[in-house]
MISE-595516 format. One line per 3 residues: number of its first residue (from 1); for each residue x, y, z of C-alpha. Coordinates in pm, whole numbers, plus 50000, padded with zeros to 5 digits. Layout:
// MISE-595516
NUM> X,Y,Z ~ ... $
***
This chain:
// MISE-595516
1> 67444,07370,76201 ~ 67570,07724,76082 ~ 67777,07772,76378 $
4> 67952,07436,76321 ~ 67981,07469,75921 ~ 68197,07843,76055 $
7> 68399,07624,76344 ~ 68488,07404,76079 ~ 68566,07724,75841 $
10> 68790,07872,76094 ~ 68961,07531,76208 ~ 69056,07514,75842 $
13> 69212,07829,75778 ~ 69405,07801,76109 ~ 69571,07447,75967 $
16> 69400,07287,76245 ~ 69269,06939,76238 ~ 68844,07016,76249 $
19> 68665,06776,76484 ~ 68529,06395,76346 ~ 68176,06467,76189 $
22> 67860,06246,76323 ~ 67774,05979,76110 ~ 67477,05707,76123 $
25> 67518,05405,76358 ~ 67538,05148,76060 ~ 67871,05347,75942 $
28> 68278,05350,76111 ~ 68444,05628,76085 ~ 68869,05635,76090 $
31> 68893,06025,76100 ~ 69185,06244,75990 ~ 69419,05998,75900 $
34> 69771,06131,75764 ~ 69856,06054,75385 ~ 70118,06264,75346 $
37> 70350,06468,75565 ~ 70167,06780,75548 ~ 69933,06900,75844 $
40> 69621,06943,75648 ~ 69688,06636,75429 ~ 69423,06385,75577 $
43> 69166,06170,75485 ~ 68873,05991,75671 ~ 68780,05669,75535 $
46> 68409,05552,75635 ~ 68223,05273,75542 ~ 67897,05027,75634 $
49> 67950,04843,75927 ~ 67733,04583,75796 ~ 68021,04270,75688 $
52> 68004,04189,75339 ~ 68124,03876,75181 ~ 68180,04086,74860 $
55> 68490,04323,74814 ~ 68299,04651,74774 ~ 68367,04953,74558 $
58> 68501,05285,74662 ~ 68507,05598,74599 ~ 68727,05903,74656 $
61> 68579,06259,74723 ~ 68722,06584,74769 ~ 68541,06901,74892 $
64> 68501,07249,74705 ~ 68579,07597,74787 ~ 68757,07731,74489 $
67> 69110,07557,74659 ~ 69135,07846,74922 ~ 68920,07747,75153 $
70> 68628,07461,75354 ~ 68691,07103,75488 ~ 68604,06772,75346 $
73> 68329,06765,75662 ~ 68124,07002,75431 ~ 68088,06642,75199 $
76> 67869,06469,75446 ~ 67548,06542,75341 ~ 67531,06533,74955 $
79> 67842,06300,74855 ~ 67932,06063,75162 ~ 67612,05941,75301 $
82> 67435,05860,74935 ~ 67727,05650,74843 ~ 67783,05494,75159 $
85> 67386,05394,75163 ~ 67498,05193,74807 ~ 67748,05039,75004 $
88> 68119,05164,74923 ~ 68417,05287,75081 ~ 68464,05647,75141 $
91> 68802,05829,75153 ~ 68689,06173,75166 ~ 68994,06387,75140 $
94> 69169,06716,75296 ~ 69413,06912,75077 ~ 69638,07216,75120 $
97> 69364,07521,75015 ~ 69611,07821,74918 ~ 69676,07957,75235 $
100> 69883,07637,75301 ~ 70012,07618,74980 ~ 69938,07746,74635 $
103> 69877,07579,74301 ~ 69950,07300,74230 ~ 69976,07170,74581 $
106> 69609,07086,74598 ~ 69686,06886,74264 ~ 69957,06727,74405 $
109> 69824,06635,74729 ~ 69507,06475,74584 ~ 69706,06215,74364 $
112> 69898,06113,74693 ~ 69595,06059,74854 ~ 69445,05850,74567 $
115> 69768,05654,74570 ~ 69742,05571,74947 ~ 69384,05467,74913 $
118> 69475,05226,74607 ~ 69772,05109,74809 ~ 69518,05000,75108 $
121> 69172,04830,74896 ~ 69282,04500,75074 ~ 69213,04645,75394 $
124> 68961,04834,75363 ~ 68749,04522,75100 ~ 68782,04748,74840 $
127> 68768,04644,74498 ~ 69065,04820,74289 ~ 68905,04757,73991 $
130> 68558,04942,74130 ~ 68714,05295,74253 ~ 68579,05575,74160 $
133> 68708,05965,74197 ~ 68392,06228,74292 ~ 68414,06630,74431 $
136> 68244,06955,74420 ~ 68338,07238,74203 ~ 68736,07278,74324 $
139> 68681,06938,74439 ~ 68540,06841,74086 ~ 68873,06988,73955 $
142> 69079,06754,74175 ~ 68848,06444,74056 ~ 68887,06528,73746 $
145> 69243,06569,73764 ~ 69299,06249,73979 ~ 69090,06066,73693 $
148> 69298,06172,73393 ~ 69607,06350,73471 ~ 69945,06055,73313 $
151> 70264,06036,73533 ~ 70447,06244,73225 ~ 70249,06577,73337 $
154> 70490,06547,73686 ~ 70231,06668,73949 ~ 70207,06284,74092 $
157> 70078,05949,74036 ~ 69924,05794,73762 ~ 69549,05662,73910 $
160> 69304,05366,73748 ~ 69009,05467,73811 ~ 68757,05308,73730 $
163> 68520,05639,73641 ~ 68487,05998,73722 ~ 68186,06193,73883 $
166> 68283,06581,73797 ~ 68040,06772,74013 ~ 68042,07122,73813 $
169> 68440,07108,73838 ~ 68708,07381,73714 ~ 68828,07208,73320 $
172> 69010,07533,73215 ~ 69172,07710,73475 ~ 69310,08002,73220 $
175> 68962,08076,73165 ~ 68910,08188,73548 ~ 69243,08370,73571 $
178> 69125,08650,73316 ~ 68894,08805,73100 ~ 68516,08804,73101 $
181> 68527,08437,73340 ~ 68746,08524,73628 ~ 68774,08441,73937 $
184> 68957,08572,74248 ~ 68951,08236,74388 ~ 69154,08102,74110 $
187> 69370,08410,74073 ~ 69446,08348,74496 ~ 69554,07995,74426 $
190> 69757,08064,74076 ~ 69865,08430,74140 ~ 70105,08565,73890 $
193> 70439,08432,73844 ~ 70672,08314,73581 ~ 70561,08041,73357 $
196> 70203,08084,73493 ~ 70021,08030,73162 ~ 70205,07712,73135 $
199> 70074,07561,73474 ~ 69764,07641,73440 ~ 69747,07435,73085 $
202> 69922,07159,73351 ~ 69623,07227,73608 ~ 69340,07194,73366 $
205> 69181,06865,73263 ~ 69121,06930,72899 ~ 69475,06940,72878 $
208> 69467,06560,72949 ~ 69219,06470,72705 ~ 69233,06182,72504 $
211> 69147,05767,72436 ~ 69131,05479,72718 ~ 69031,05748,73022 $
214> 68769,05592,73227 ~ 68360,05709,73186 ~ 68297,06010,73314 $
217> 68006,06209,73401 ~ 67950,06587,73432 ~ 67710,06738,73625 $
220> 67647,07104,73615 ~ 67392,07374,73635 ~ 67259,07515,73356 $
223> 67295,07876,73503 ~ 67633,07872,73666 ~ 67818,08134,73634 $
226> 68151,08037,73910 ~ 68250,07777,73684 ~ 68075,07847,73350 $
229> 67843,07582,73208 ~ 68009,07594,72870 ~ 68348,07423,73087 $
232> 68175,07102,73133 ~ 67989,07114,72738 ~ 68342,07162,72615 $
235> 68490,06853,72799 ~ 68216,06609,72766 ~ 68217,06757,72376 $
238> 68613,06644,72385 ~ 68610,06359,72530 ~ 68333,06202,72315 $
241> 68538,06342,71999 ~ 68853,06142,72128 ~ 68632,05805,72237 $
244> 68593,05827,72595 ~ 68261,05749,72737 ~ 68150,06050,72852 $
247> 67850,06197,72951 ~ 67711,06518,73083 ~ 67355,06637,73305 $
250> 67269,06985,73280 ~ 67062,07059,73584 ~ 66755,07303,73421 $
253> 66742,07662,73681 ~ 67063,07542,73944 ~ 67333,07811,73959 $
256> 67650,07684,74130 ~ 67592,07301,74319 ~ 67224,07225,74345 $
259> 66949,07257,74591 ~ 66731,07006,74869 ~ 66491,06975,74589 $
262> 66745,06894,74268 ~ 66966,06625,74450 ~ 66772,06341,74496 $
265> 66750,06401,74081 ~ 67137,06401,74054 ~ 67202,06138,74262 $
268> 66968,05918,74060 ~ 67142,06004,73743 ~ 67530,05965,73910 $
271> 67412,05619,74054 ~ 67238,05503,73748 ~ 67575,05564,73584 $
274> 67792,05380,73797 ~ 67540,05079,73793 ~ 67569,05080,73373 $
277> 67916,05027,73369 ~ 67926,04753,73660 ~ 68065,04934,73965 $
280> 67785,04977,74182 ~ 67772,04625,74198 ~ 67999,04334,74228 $
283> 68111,04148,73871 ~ 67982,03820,74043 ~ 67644,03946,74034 $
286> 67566,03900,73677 ~ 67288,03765,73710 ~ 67035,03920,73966 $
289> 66836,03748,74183 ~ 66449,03614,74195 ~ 66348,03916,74397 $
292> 66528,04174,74131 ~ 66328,03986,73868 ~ 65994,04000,74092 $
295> 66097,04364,74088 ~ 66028,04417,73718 ~ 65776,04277,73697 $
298> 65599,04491,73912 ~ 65744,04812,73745 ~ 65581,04680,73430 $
301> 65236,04609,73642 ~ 65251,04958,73800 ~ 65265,05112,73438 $
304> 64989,04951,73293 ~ 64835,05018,73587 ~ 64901,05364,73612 $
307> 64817,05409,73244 ~ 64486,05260,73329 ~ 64413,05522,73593 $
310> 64550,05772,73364 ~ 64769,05875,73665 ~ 65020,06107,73563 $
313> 65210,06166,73842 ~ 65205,05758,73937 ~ 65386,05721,73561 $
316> 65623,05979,73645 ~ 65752,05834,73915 ~ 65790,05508,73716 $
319> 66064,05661,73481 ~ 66389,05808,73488 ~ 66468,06187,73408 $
322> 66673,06070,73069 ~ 66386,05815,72969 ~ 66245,05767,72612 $
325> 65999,05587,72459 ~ 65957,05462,72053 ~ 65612,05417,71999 $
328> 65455,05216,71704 ~ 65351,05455,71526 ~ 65740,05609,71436 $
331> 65666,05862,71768 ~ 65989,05867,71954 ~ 65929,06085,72291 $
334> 66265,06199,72481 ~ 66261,06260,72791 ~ 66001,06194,73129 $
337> 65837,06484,73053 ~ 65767,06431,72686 ~ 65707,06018,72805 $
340> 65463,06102,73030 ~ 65260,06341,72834 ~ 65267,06107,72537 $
343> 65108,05841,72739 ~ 64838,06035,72913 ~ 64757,06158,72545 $
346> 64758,05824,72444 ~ 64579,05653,72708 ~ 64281,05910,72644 $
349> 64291,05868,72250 ~ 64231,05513,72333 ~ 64028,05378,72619 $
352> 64043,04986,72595 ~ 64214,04831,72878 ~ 64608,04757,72875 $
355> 64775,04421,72959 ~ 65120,04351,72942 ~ 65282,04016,72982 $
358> 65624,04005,73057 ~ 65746,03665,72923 ~ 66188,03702,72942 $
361> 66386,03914,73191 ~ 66766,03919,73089 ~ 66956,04128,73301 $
364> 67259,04301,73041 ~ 67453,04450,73390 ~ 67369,04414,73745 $
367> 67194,04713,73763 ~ 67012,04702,73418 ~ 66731,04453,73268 $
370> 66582,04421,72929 ~ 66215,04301,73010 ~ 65995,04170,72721 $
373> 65662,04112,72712 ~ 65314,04057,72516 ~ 65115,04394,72475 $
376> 64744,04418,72418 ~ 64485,04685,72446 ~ 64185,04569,72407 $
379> 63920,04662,72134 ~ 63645,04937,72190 ~ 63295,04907,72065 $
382> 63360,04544,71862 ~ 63688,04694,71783 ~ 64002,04375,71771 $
385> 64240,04447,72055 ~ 64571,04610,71920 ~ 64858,04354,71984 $
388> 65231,04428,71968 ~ 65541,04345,72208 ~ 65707,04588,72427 $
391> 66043,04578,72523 ~ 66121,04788,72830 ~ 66476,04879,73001 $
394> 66452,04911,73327 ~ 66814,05033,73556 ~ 66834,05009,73932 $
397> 66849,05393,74090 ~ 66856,05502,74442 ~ 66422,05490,74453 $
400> 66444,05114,74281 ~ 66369,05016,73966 ~ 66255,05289,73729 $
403> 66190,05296,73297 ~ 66467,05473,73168 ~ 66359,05275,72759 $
406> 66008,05141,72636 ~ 66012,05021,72258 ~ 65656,04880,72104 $
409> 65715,04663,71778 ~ 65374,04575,71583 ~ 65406,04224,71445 $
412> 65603,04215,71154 ~ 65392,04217,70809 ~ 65375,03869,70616 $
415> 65645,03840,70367 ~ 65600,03918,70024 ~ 65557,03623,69830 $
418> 65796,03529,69595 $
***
């Protein structure tokens, strides 16, 4: 594997095109397909061979390496295969890296390959309205760029995408050409010229800032120090101020990009995303089927359940990283963690036996239900059994159905009389 990740190093920097990458058996590959005129400026578009009846959604990727150097094969792994196991289209792009072409070539070049994919959804049964716009670091840049940057800022195309996945992505690119921040990768792709304060305002997303951009979501490392954390805090912090839907995951002890043991974390939380605003999943499926329901159900089972057992670890895994819980006593836990230890401290405090009745499943998006149900635990020692309702959230993620909201109401109190 390290000898191929340096053939594909070397192809890149000679400008030549790197060999097709293996993929699964269920997926096609079209490899290194031209977009523009430009030898490096090629795409490969993959995608389940599985038919569907369903346009699906897609999603455009570009690669890292600080826009001087790697290949969009380095994508596989972490970005191609988890969204093609949910089903979309890939077009996971090459760009000029500065050797080829300085600033703002990559820029330009990832526009133009945004427009050709938009100008081919019908063949490909991609839904326009579904695209999204993903990368890594330099690659985060581009997305981020693709996602926001207007036709007036003359570096290409307007895009509509539909939302933005900004994995720990340049959003200043002054701020890594001096001072305490910078970079020599940055400085090799924007070297000094005339007007170069002025194009690197035009390169940087927080330039671009402002209402109707689609969702995004950052995710960084809390201890990176290539593209400083503070980048993403200051975008998500702008483009909440100006109305966009923005949101940002600080991964606790990752540096720059994340290890084996983070991703299946991130991936959750970038899928669980896309499923709240209705593009991991087709608009016709509103309303989810008996089997989703079913589904549920059984999350609610497996928490009383687990609760029972006082099972820790079982409730974990029940719950998403971002999950909260408002108790009925005024409590309000935030987070797993805090979820999970509130519960075990609960369940101990109070040793009757839970059941929960789920009695109304509405599903609000494809990927997100509000399940409500009858809660009692019963009495200790002639004690009544406590009664209240619970209302749970549950969101589809890449492991299935998982908490991410549990809210327990007492009964209201009698009104006063009057």
């Amino acid at each position: 594997m390290k000898r191929l990740s340096l053939l594909l190093l070397a192809s890149a920097c000679l400008g030549q095109t790197p060999p097709p990458v293996t993929v699964p058996d269920g997926i096609a590959l079209e490899a290194n397909i031209p977009y523009d005129a430009f030898p490096d400026t090629r795409l490969d578009i993959l995608y389940p061979k599985a038919p569907s009846k369903e346009k699906r959604p897609g999603v455009i990727m570009f690669h890292g390496g600080g826009w001087i150097r790697s290949t969009k094969e380095t994508m596989m792994t972490a970005f191609c295969l988890p969204f093609l196991e949910r089903g979309f289209v890939v077009a996971n792009v090459e760009y000029r890296v500065a050797g080829a072409a300085p600033a703002p070539a990559a820029v330009n070049d990832a526009l133009h390959a945004a427009q050709w994919f938009f100008d081919r959804a019908a063949k490909y049964n991609v839904d326009p309205a579904r695209i999204v716009v993903t990368g890594a670091s330099a690659g985060g840049h581009l997305a981020l760029m693709v996602g926001m940057t207007p036709a007036s800022a003359g570096l290409g195309p307007a895009i509509p995408i539909a939302a933005i996945v900004n994995g720990y992505g340049v959003t200043d690119v002054a701020d890594l050409l001096d001072g305490p921040h910078r970079q020599s990768f940055a400085v090799e792709w924007l070297p000094e010229q005339a007007g170069r304060g002025d194009l690197a305002r035009r390169l940087s997303p927080l330039t671009y800032v402002r209402k109707g951009l689609p969702p995004t979501l950052t995710v960084q490392g809390e201890n990176d120090r290539t593209v400083p954390h503070e980048q993403g805090v200051r975008l998500t912090t702008a483009l909440r101020q100006a109305g966009v839907d923005a949101e940002m995951m600080t991964v606790p002890a990752a540096g720059h990009g994340f290890s084996k043991e983070q991703w299946p974390a991130v991936h959750a939380r970038i899928f669980d995303f896309l499923a709240r605003r209705g593009i991991l999943f087709a608009p016709q499926a509103a309303t989810a089927n008996a089997g989703d329901e079913a589904a549920i159900k059984d999350v609610v089972a497996r928490y009383v359940d687990a609760r029972d057992r006082k099972d820790a670890k079982a409730t974990e895994a029940l719950f998403t990283a971002d999950a909260d819980q408002l108790v009925s006593s005024g409590e309000w836990r935030k987070g797993r963690d805090a979820v999970v230890r509130g519960t075990m401290a609960s369940s101990e405090a109070s040793g009757g036996k839970r059941t929960i009745t789920v009695e109304t499943v509405r599903f609000v998006t494809p990927g997100a239900a509000l399940a409500d149900g009858r809660y009692e635990i019963a009495g200790v020692a002639g004690a009544p059994p406590r009664r209240m309702w619970s209302t749970f959230l549950i969101v589809r993620t890449p492991e299935g159905w998982r908490i991410a909201a549990i809210r327990n109401m007492l009964p209201a109190p009698p009104a006063p009389p009057k």
